[in-house]
N, CA, C, O and CB atoms as a CASP TS submission, in Angstrom:
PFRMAT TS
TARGET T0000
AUTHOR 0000-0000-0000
METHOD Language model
MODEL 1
PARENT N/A
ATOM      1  N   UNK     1      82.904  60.642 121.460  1.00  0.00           N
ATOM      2  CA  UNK     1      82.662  61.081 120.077  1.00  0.00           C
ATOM      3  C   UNK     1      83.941  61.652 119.466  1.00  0.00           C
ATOM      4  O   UNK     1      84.858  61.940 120.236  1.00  0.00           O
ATOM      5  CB  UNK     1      81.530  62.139 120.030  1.00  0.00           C
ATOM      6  N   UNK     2      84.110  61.873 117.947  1.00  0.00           N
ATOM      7  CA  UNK     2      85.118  62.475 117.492  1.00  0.00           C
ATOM      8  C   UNK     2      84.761  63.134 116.811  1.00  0.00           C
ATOM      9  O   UNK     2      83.793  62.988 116.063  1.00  0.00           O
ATOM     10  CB  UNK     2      85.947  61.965 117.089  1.00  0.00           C
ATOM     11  N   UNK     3      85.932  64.608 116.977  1.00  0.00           N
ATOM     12  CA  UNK     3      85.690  65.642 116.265  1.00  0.00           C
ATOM     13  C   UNK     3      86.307  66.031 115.054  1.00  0.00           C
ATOM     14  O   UNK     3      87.481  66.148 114.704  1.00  0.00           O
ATOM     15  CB  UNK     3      85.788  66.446 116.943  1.00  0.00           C
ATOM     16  N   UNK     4      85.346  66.180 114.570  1.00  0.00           N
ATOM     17  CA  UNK     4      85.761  66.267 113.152  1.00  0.00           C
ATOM     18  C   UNK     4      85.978  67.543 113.180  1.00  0.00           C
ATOM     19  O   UNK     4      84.945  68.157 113.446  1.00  0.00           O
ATOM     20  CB  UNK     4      84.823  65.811 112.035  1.00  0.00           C
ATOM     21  N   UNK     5      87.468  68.627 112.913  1.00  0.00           N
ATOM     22  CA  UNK     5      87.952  69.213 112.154  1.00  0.00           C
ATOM     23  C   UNK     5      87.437  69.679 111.318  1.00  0.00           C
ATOM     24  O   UNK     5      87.254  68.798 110.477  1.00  0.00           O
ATOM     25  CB  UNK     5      88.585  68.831 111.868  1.00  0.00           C
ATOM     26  N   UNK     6      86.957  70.829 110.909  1.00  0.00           N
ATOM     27  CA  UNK     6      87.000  72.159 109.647  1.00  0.00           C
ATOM     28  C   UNK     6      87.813  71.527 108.766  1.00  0.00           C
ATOM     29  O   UNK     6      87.298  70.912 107.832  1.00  0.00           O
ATOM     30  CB  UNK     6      87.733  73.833 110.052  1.00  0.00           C
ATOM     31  N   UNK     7      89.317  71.577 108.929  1.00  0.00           N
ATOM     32  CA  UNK     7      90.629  71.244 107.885  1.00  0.00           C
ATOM     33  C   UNK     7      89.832  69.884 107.587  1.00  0.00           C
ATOM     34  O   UNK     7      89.414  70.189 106.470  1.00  0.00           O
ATOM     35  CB  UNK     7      92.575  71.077 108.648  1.00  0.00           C
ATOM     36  N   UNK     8      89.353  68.644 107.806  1.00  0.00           N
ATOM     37  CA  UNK     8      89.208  67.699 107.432  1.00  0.00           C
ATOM     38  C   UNK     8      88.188  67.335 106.711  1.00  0.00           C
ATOM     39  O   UNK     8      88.117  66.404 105.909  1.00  0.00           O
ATOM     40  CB  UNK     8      89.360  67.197 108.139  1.00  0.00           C
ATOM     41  N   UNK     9      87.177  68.312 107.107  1.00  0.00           N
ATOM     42  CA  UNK     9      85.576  68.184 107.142  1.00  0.00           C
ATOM     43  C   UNK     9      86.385  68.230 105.072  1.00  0.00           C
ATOM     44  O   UNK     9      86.637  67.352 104.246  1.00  0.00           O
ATOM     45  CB  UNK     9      84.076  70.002 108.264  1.00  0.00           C
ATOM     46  N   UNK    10      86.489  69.643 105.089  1.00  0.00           N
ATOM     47  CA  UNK    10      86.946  70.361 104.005  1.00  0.00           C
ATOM     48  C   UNK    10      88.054  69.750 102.965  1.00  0.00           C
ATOM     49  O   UNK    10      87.909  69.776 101.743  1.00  0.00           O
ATOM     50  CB  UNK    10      87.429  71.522 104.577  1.00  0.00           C
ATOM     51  N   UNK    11      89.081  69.245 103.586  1.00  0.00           N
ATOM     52  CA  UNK    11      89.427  67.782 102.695  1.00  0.00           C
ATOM     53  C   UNK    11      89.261  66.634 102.126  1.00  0.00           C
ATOM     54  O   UNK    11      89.901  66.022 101.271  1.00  0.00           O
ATOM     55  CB  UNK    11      89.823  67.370 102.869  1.00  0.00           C
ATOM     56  N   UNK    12      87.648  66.270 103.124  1.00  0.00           N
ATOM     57  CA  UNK    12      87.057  64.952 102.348  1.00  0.00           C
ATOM     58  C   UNK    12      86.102  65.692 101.639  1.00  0.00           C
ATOM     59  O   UNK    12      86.037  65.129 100.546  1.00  0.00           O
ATOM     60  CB  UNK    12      86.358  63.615 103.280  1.00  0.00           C
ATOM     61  N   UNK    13      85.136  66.864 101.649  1.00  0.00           N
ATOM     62  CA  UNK    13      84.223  67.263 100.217  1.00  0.00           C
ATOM     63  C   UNK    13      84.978  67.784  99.352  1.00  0.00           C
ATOM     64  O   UNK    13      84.541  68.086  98.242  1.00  0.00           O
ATOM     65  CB  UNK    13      83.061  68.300 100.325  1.00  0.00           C
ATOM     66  N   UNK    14      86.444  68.013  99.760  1.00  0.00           N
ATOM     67  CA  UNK    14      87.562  68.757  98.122  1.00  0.00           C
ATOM     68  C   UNK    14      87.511  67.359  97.331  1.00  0.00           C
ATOM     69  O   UNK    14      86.956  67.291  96.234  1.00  0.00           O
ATOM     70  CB  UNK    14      89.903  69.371  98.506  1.00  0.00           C
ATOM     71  N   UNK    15      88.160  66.164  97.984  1.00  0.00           N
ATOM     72  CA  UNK    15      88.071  64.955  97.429  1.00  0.00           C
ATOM     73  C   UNK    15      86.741  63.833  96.665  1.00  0.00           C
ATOM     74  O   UNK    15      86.652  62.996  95.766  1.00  0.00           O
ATOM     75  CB  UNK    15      88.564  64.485  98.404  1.00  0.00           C
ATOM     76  N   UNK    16      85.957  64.428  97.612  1.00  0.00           N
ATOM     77  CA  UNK    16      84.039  63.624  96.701  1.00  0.00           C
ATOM     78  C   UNK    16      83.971  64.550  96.151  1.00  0.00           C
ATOM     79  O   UNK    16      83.170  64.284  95.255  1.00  0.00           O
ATOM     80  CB  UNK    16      82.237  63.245  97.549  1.00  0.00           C
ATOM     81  N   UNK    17      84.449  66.139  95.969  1.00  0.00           N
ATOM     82  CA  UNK    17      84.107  66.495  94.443  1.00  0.00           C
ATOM     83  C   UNK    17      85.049  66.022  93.328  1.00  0.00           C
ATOM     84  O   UNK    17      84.620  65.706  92.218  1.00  0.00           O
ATOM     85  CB  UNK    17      84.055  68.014  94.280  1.00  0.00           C
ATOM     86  N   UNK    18      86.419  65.981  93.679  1.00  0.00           N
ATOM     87  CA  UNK    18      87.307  65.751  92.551  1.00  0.00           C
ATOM     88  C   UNK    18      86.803  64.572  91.780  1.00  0.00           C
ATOM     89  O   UNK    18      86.538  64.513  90.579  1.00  0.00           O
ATOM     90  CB  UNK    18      88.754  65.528  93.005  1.00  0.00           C
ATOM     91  N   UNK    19      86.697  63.337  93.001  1.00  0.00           N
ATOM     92  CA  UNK    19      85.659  62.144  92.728  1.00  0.00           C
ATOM     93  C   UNK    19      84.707  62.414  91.355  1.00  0.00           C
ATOM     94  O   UNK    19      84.772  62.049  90.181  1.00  0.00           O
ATOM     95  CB  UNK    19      84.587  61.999  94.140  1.00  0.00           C
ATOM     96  N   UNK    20      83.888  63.163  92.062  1.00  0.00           N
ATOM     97  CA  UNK    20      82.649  63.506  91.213  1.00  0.00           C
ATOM     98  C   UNK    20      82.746  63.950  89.906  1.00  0.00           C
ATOM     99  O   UNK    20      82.137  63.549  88.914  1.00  0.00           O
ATOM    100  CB  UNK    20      81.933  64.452  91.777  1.00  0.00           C
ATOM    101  N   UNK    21      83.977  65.242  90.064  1.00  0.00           N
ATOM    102  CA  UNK    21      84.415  65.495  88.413  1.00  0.00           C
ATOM    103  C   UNK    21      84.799  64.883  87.446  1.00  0.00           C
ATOM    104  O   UNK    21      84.554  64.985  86.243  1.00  0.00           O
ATOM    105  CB  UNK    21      85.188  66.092  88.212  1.00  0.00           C
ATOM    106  N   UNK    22      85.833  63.800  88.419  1.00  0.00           N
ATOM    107  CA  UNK    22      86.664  62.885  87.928  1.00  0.00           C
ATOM    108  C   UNK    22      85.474  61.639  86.901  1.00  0.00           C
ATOM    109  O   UNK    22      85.375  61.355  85.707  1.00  0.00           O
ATOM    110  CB  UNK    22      87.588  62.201  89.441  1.00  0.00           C
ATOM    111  N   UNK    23      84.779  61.209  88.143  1.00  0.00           N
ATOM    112  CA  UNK    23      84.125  60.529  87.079  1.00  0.00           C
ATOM    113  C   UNK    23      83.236  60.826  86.077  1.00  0.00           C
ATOM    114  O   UNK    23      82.908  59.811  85.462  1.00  0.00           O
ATOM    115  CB  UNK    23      83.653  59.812  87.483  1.00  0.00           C
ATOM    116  N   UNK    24      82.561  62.149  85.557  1.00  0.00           N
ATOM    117  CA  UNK    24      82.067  62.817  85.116  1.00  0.00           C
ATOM    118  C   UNK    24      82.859  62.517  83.800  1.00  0.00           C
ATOM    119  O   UNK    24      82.673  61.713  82.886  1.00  0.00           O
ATOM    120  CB  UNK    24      81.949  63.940  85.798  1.00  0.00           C
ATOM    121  N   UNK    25      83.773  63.426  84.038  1.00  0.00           N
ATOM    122  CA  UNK    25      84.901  63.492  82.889  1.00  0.00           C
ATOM    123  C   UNK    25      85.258  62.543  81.759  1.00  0.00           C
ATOM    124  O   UNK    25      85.327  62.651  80.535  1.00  0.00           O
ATOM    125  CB  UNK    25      86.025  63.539  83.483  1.00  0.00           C
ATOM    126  N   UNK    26      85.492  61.421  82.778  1.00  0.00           N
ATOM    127  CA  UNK    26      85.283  59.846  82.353  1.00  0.00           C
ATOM    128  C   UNK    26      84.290  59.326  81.246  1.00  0.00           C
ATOM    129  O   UNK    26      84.425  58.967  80.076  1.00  0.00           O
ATOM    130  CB  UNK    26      84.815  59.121  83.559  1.00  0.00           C
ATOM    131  N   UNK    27      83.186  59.445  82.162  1.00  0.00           N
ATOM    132  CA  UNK    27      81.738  59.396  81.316  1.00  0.00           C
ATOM    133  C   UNK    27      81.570  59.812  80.287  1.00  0.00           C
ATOM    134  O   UNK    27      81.130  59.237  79.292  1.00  0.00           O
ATOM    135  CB  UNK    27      80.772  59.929  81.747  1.00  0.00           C
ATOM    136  N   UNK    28      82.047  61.305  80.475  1.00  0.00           N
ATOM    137  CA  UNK    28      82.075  61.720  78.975  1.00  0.00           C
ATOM    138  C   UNK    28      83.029  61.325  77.933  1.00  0.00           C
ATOM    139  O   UNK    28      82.669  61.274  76.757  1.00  0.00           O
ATOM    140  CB  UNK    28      82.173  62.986  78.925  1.00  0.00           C
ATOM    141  N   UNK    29      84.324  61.021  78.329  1.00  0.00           N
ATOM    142  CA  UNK    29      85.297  60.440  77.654  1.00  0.00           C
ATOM    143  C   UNK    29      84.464  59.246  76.810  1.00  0.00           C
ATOM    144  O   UNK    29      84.349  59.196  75.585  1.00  0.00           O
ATOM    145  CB  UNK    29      86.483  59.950  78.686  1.00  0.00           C
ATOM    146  N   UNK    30      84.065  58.558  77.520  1.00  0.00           N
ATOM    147  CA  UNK    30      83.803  57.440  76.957  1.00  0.00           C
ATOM    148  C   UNK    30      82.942  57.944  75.667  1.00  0.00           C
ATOM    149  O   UNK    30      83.447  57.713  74.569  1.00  0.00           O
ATOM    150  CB  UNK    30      83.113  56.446  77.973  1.00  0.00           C
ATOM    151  N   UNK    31      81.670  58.622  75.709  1.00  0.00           N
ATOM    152  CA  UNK    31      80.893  58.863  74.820  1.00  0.00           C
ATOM    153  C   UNK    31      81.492  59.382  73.767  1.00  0.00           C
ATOM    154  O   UNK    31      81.121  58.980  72.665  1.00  0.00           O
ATOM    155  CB  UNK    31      80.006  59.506  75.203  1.00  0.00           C
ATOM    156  N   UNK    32      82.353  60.200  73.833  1.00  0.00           N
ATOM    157  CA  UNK    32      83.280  60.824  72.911  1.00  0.00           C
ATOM    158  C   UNK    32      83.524  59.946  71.975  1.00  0.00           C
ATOM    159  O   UNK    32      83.387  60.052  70.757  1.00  0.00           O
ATOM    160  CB  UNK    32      84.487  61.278  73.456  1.00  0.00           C
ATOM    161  N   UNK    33      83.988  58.847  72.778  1.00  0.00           N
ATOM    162  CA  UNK    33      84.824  57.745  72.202  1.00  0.00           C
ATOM    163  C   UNK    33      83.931  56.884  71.388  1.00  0.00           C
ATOM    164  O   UNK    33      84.171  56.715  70.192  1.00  0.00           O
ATOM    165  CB  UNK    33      85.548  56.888  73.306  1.00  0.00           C
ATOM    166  N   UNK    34      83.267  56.522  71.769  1.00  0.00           N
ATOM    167  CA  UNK    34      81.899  55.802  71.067  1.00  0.00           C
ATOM    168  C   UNK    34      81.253  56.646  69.961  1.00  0.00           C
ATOM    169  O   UNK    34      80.923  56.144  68.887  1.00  0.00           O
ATOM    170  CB  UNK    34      80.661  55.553  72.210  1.00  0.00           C
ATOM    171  N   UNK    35      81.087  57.908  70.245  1.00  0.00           N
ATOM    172  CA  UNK    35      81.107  58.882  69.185  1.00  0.00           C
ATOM    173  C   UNK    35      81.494  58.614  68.314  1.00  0.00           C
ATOM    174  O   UNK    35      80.938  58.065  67.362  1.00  0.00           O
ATOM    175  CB  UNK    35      81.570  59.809  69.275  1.00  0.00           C
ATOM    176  N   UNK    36      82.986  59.078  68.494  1.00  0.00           N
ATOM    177  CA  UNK    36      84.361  58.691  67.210  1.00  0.00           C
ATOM    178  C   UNK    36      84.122  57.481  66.610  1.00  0.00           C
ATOM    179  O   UNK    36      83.927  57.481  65.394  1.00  0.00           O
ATOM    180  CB  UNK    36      86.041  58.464  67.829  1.00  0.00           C
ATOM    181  N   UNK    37      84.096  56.347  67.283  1.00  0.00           N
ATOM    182  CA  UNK    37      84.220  54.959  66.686  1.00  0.00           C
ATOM    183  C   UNK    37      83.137  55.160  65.874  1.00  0.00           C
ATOM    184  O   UNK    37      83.404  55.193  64.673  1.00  0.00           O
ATOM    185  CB  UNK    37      84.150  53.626  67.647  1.00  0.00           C
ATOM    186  N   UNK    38      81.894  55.315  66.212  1.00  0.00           N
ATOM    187  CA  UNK    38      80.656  55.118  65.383  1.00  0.00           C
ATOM    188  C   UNK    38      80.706  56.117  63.657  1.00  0.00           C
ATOM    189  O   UNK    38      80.164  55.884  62.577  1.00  0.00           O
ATOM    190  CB  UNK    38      79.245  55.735  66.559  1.00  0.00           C
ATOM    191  N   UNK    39      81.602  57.213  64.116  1.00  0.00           N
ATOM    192  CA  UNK    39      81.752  57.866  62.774  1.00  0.00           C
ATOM    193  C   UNK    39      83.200  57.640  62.452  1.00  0.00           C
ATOM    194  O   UNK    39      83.763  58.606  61.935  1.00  0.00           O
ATOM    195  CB  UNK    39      81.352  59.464  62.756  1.00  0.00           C
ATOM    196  N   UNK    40      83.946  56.514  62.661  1.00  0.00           N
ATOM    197  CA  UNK    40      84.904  56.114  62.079  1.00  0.00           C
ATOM    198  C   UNK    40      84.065  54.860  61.153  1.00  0.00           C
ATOM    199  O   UNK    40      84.256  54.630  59.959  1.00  0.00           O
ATOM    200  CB  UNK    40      86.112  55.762  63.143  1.00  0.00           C
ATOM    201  N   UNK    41      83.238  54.245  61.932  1.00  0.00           N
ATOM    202  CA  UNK    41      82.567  52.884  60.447  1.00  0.00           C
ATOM    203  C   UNK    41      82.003  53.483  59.921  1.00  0.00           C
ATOM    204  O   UNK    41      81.882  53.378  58.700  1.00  0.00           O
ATOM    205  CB  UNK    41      81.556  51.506  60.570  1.00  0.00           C
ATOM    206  N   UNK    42      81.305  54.541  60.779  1.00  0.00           N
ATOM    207  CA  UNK    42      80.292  55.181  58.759  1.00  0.00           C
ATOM    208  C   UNK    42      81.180  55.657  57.640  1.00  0.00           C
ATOM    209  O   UNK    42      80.696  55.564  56.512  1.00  0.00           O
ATOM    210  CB  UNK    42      79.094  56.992  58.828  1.00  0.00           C
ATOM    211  N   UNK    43      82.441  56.170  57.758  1.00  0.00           N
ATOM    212  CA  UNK    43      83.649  56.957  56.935  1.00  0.00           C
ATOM    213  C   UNK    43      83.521  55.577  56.437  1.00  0.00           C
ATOM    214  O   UNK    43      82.938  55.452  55.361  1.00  0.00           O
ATOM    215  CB  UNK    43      85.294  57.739  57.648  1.00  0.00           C
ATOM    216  N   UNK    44      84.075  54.241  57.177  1.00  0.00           N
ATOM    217  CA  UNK    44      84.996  53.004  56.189  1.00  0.00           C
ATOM    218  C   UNK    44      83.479  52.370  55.437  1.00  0.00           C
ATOM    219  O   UNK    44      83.510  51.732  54.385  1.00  0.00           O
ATOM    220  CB  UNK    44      86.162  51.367  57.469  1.00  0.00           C
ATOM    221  N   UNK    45      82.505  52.606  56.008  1.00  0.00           N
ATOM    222  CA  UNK    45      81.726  51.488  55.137  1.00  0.00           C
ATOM    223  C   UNK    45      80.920  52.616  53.822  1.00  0.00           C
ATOM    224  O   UNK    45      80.314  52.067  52.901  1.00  0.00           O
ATOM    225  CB  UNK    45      80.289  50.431  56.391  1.00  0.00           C
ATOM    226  N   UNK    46      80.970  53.517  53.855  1.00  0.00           N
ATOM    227  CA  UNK    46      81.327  54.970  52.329  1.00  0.00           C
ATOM    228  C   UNK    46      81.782  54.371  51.520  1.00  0.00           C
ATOM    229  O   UNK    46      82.118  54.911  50.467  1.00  0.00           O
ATOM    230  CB  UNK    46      82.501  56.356  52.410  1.00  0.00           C
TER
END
């Protein structure tokens, strides 16, 4: 068997959270963005 390390254990859940934030962040980016666009045509078609 192999032992998994504390230091390591603890470096791969630092990383599936950054993961996790990371794509979070993303997600929301996008909506933002779709946001914006959607009230950029309502401004041009005014």
């Amino acid at each position: 068997m192999v032992k998994i390390s504390p230091k390591s254990n603890f470096l791969k859940d630092f990383f599936n959270l950054r993961f996790f934030f990371w794509l979070h962040f993303n997600m929301a980016f996008l909506a933002l963005q779709r946001f914006f666009r959607r009230g950029k045509t309502k401004f041009t078609e005014k």
